[in-house]
C-alpha positions, 0 to 999 in steps of 0.5 A: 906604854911598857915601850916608851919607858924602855927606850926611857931607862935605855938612856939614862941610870935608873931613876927611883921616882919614888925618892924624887917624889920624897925630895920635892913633894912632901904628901910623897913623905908617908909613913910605911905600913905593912901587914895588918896596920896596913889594912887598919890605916887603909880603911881608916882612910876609906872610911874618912872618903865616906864620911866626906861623902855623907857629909857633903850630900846628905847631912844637914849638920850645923856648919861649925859642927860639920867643919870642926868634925872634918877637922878632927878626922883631918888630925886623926888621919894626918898624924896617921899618915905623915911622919915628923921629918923626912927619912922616918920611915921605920915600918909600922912604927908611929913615936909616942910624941906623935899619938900625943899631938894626934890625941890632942889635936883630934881632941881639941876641934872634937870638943868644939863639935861637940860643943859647936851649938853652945859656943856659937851663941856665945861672944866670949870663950872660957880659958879652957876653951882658950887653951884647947884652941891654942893646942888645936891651932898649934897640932894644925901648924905642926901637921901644915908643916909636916905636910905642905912645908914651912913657907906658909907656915913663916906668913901665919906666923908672922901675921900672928906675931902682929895681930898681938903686938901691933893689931890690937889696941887692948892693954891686956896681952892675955885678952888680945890671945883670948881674942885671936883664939876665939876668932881663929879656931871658934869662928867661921872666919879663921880655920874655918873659914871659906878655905876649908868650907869649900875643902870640905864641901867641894874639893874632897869629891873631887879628890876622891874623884881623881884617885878613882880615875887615875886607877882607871888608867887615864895618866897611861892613855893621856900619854899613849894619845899624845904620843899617838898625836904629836910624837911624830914631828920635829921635837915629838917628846917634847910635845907629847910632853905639852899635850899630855900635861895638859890633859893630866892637868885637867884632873891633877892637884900637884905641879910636881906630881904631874911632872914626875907621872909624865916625866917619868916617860918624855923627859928621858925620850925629849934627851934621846931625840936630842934636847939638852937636860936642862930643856927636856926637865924644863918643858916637863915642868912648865907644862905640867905647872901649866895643868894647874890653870887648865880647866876644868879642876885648876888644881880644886882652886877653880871651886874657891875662886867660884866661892870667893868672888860669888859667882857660878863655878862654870863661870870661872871655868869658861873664863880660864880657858882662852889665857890657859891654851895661850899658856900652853901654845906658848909652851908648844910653840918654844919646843917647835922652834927649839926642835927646828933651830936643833934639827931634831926628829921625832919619834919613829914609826915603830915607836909610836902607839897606833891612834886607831885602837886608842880611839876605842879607849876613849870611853876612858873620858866619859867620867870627865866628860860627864862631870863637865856637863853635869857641872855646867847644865845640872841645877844639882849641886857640884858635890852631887856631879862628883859623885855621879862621875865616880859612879861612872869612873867606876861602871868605866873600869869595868871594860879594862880588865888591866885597871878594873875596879875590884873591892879591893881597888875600891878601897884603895881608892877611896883611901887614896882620896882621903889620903889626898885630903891631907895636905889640902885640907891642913894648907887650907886650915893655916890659909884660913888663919892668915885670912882671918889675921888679916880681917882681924887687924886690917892689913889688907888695907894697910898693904893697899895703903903701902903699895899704892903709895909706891904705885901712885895711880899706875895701874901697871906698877901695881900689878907689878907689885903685886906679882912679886909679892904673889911669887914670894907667897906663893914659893912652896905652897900647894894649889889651893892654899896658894890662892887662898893667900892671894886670895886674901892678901893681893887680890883685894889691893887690885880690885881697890885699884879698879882691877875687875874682880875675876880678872884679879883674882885670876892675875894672883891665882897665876902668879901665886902658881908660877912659883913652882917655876921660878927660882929660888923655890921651883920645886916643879923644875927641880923634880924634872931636873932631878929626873933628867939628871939636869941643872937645877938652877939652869932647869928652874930658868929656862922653866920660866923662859917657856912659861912667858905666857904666864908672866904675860897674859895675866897683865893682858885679862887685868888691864883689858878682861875682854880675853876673860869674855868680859864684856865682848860679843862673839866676833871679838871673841874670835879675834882675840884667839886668833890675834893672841896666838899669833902674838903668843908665836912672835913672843915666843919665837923672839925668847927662842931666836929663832922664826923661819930660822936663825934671827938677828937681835933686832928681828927679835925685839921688833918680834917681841913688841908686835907680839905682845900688841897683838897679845894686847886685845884693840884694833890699833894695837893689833894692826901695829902688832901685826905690821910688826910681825909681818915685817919680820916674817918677810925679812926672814923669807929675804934672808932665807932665799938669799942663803939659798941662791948663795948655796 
């Protein structure tokens, strides 16, 4: 490893990750603590991992007092954490203003725990319990924004601004706030709604998961066994770069902190062997994007997808992995044909990590491997299999003498984790209270209203509709939170519209993802830029470019959910692999212009429409498709073997 980021720094200026993590990723925007303030910060944090674990596996609390608790300790620890704007990052040093906002936001869902049991029995609050609600929902907004940023913040707040002018049809403007406070902050179906049930019960374990296996040195072996992989061939770095985000995606949250923990390593390699910048950042960034599809984690969305829709968390799992490995063989495709069209090598011999002792590094894998079969054989519940594999994460470090797991890493992690609550837990408040606006006044079926009447009965242009406004929602706004709003705004408008409802709810959950891609908000393609010293904009485009499998298969599993396993038997199962990845290839080869080599316009359009019907599951299409593609494959061999007896 020590060698790939040598070769790394020898190609371009220092890089400082750390600004670059600041710039497009806000948890990265902390304050700093030394010294004792440190250790009392760290062990508040600890101690919120281990309350989240009492919680979730042994409490038996009150649901709105467990809820509003978890929020409190949200308050507590965010005002703790994040500062009011970028750059205020003096040591040791928290405003005035801030331990006010902690104070009064701590407080507000504090008096709701405590009093949980008594306002639940009620269907009217007091005008002090109206006020402390607006100062709660106002200290959540004011940490979102801190934490997540102001895109999901502009949705709140605009729906907020229609369910008290236009959602309500009482008189009285002080009983339509009375109505949304009691609603949004004193019900389960605001702030405390599915979004944070599911934060609270299933993604902290998991989160606290991930921060104790990334201290066990698996982002380091992940990379180390892609580059003992793939490093090798035409365009390795690149490759390397696919294959290892997609196994950091497994257990990552954060599109750009999977582009910039990779990157930091293959994009300045994927320049050295040749690639331009813009390319090299851009294949960074679609992999690493691409980790919040594959299972098993799906960025936690996985847990409130399962939650949502009603159906067992191994369900939805299963049933990502086929459009997940197309998306990545598109992306492993593009780099390949880019490499040959460049004549690029791959790394040498003395470059790479021998595979041999790596494969005795394998028992690096058994917390992941664990958690798999405990969530998907174990009658126990998905908590209680995070725990297991954290036990394990833990036994495992204990081989590595680099990254074994002392009482002090202990700590660390354990504060890591609910560090890493945070941001998840503040988005997925302020997505509870946009799907509370929305069950409030209706809009759901004023939006499927308003897009049917542009879309008529075509299904198709609903869904493209839909994608749009999931890529505005979606600009910005972390993983989870982001389905959460799809969740609630466009997934309803599809299944209404005879969408089946996991294959809707997996075509917004893709579209929501994707706007870390495209521009103008592409944070995930502007981190790798900012690595690969690159054009943003240029980046962001070609980012999209790769990314073709995700603006495709999402229209696929929503018109014929047979590629989400949905009523097919084994056999269609397997033709459907095999048909889409060669359609993947043909799609992927006509957007790169390049086959057996060079190809002319028309190659590529032919190879375009055979590969997206072969993408499409059916006999008919796939027979045309592949007639389609196999008339560009033989006109390629003519053309080469004309340019050779010419030679």
């Amino acid at each position: 490893m020590a060698l790939f980021k040598k070769k790394a720094l020898e190609t371009q200026e220092p890089m400082d990750l750390d600004s670059v993590m600041k710039k497009f990723d806000r948890e990265s925007n902390v304050r700093v603590w030394e010294g004792a303030p440190k250790i009392i910060v760290t062990c508040i944090l600890a101690a919120f991992s281990l309350f989240c674990i009492y919680v979730t596996l042994f409490a038996t609390w009150l649901d709105e007092l467990r809820l509003a608790s978890f929020m409190a300790y949200i308050m507590l620890i965010g005002y703790l954490v994040f500062p009011a704007k970028k750059g205020m990052q003096k040591v040791n040093f928290i405003p005035w203003y801030d331990i006010l906002l902690m104070v009064c936001g701590t407080g507000a869902f504090l008096y709701y725990a405590i009093n949980a049991e008594t306002i639940v029995g009620r269907f009217k609050i007091t005008t002090p319990e109206m006020i402390i609600g607006i100062v709660g929902i106002l200290c959540l907004a004011e940490l979102c924004r801190r934490s997540v940023g102001l895109p999901i913040l502009c949705v709140a707040a605009v729906l907020l601004v229609y369910a008290l002018i236009w959602g309500s049809t009482n008189p009285s403007m002080l009983a339509r706030v009375t109505e949304n406070v009691r609603v949004l902050f004193y019900s389960k179906e605001g702030i405390l709604s599915t979004p944070i049930n599911v934060c609270s019960k299933y993604i902290v374990m998991f989160i606290i998961f991930g921060a104790f296996l990334e201290r066990t040195g698996i982002a380091d072996f992940f990379i180390k066994i892609a580059n003992a992989l793939v490093g090798r061939f035409s365009g390795g770095p690149a490759k390397v770069a696919v294959v290892a985000s997609a196994l950091e995606g497994m257990v990552s949250g954060s599109s750009v902190a999977n582009t910039v923990g990779s990157g930091a390593v293959t994009i300045p390699l994927m320049k050295r062997t040749g690639y331009k910048p813009e390319f090299a950042a851009a294949a960074e960034a679609s992999a690493s994007t691409g980790g919040q599809i594959m299972p098993p984690i799906m960025g936690a969305a996985a847990f409130l997808m399962a939650e949502t829709i009603g159906v067992p968390y191994s369900n939805v799992v299963v049933r990502a992995i086929l459009p997940a490995v197309l998306y990545f063989a598109g992306v492993f495709i593009t780099v390949h044909l880019e490499a040959k069209k460049e004549g690029l090598k791959g790394l040498t011999k003395e470059e790479l990590p021998r595979l041999k002792p790596l494969l005795k590094q394998s028992y690096l894998l058994l917390p992941l491997i664990l958690l798999i079969y405990l969530v998907g054989t174990s009658t126990r519940s998905i908590a209680y299999a995070a725990a297991i594999a954290i036990v394990v994460a833990i036994v495992v470090s204990l081989f590595n003498k680099e990254h074994r797991i002392t009482p002090k890493r202990l700590l660390e992690a354990l504060a890591a984790g609910g560090q890493g609550m945070i941001t998840v837990a503040a988005a997925c408040g302020v997505a509870g209270i946009i799907a509370g606006v929305i069950g409030i006044t209706g809009l759901a079926y004023t939006l499927f209203n308003g897009i049917v009447a542009v879309a008529g009965n075509q299904v198709i242009v609903a869904l493209f509709l839909t994608m749009l406004c999931c890529i505005v929602l979606g600009m910005g706004v972390p993983t989870t939170a982001n389905y959460c709003i799809m969740a609630a705004t466009c997934a309803p408008i599809l299944v209404q519209m005879g969408v089946p409802m996991i294959a809707a709810h997996f075509f917004v959950f893709y579209f929501g993802i994707v706007a870390d891609l495209t521009p103008p908000v592409a944070l995930a393609a502007y981190a790798g830029a900012a690595i690969a010293q690159a054009n943003p904009m240029k980046t962001a485009f070609t980012a999209t470019k790769l990314a073709i499998g995700a603006f495709i298969v999402p229209y696929v599993f929503a018109l014929n959910p047979a590629m989400l396993f949905i009523d097919t038997s084994v056999g269609e199962v397997i033709l459907i692999c095999i048909t889409s990845l060669v359609g993947i290839f043909a799609v992927s080869a006509a957007l790169e212009g390049y086959f057996l080599h060079g190809m002319k316009w028309y190659e590529r359009v032919v190879s375009a429409v055979g590969g997206l019907l072969l993408i499409y599951p059916g006999i008919v299409t796939d027979g045309i498709g592949l007639a389609l593609v196999a008339m560009v494959l033989v006109a390629q061999i003519i053309t080469r073997k004309k340019v050779a007896l010419h030679i």
